[in-house]
N, C-alpha and C positions, 0 to 999 in steps of 0.2 A: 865360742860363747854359748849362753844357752840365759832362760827367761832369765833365771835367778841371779843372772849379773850385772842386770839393771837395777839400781837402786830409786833412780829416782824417775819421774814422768816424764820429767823434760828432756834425760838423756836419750828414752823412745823419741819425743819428738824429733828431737834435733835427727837422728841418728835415720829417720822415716821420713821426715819430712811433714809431719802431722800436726792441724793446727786444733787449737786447743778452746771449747765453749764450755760454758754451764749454764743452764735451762733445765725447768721440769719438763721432759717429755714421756713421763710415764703417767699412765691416766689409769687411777686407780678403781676398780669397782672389788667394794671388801668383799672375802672369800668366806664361806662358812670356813668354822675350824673346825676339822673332825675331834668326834670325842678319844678318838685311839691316840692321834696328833696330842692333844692336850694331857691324854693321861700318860701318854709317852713324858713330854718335856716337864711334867711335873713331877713323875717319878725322877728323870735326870736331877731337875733341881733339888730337890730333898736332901738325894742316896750317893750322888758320883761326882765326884770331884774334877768338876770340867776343866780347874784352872791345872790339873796335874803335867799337862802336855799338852802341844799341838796337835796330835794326833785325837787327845779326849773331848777338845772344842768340836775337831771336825767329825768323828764317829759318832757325838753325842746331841751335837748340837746342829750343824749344820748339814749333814747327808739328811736326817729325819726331816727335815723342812723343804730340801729338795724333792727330795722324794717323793714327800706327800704332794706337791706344787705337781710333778712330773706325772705322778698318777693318771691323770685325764688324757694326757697327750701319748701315752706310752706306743700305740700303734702307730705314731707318725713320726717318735724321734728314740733315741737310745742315750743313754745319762750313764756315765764312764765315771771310774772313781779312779785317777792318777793313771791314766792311760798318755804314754810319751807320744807326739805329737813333733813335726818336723816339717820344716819348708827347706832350710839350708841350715849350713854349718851356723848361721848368727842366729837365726829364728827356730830354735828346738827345747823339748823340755817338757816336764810332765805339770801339766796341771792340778790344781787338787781336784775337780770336777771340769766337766766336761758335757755339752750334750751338742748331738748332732743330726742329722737326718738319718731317721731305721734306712738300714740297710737292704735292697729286696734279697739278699744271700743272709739276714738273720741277723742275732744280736752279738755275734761275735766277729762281724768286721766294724770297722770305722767309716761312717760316711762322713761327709762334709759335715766342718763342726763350726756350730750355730754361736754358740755363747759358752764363753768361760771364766770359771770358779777359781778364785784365788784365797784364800785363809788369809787376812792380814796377821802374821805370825808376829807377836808380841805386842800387838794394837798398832803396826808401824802400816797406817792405811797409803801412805807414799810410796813406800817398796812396794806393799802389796799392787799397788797400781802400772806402778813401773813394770813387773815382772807379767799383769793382767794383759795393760795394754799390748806389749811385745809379743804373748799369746796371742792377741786380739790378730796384732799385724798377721800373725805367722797364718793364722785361719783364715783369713783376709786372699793372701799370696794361696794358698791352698786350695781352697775351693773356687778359683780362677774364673768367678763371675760375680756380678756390682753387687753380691748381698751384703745388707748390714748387720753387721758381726756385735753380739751385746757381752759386758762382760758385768761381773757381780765380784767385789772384795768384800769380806764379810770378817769380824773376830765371832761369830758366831752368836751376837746380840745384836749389832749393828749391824747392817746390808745398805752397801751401797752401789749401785748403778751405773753402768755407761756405755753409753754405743757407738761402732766407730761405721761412717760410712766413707768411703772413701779416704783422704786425707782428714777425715774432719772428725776428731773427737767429744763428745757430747757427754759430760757426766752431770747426770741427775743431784740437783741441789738439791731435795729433799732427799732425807736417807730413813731407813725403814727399820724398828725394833723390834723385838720378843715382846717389848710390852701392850704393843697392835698388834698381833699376832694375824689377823682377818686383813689387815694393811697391808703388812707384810707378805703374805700370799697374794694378794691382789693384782701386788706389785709384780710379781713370779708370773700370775696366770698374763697378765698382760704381756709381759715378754712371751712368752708362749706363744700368747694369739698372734701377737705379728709373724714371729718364725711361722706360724702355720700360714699366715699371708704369703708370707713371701716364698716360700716353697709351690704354692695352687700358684705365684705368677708366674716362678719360675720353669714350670712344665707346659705354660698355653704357647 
């Protein structure tokens, strides 16, 4: 099997054993937008035809908003664009993004991977989750200690949230757009700041 063969949420649960909340537990403080970010996703909106592909939402729409989010943190973690990922024969499979603890050997191994990036491909934010959360489990099983793994389904307008800690999944009822733009980062730097929490607890 692999992420992409779960279709729906509840087949993760059932299949994990994972039980299932919604809460807002993301606490927002707005992000400046850079002016290069905005003259970026405004040239996209004009000139490029996002709706042409899967592939045109996520190179156009969704790596540029990671990226600029990742920016601040880049000396503490490494952000992977469809880097395959594996626990066992059920839990494997490339995510569309990816970020994880920098590596002390550099930016081209994989350390344990914090949150992951899923394209809800054709707006189907169900699959997109089902295949999110199953990454989530596999990061979970992988980095073999109690951290809490977040994961993001996005069609590249929409951003939605969720974080698993143990058996217990937690998706954020409010969801985040392009048209908050400063919201939407916010949302990003705060997952952020926790991973950077929880990485200083996990070395004392």
């Amino acid at each position: 099997m692999a992420f992409t063969d779960f279709s729906t949420i509840a087949e993760v649960q059932e299949r994990f054993w994972i039980k299932y909340q919604s809460e807002n537990f993301i606490q927002v403080n707005p992000v400046a937008v850079s002016q290069e970010l905005m003259a970026e996703l405004d040239f996209t909106e004009r000139f490029i035809d996002t709706h042409a592909s899967e592939f045109a939402i996520r190179e156009n729409l969704i790596f540029p908003i990671l990226k600029a989010a990742y920016r601040p943190y880049a000396t503490l973690f490494s952000l992977w664009s469809h880097r395959f990922i594996r626990y066992d024969e059920v839990l494997a499979g490339t995510p569309d993004y990816l970020v994880s603890k920098r590596s002390p050997l550099g930016k081209t191994v994989l350390e344990k991977p914090l949150l992951l990036v899923m394209e809800a491909k054709k707006n189907d934010f169900d699959a997109g989750w089902a295949q999110c959360l199953a990454a989530m489990v596999a990061a979970q099983k992988m980095n073999e200690q109690p951290l809490c793994i977040y994961g993001i389904v996005t069609d590249g307008k929409i951003w939605q949230f969720g974080k698993l800690m143990g058996n217990h999944f937690t998706c954020n009822i409010r969801f985040y757009t392009l048209d908050d733009l400063a919201a939407l980062l916010g949302a990003l730097d705060f997952i952020y700041t926790q991973l950077q929490t929880q990485l200083v607890c996990s070395v004392q």
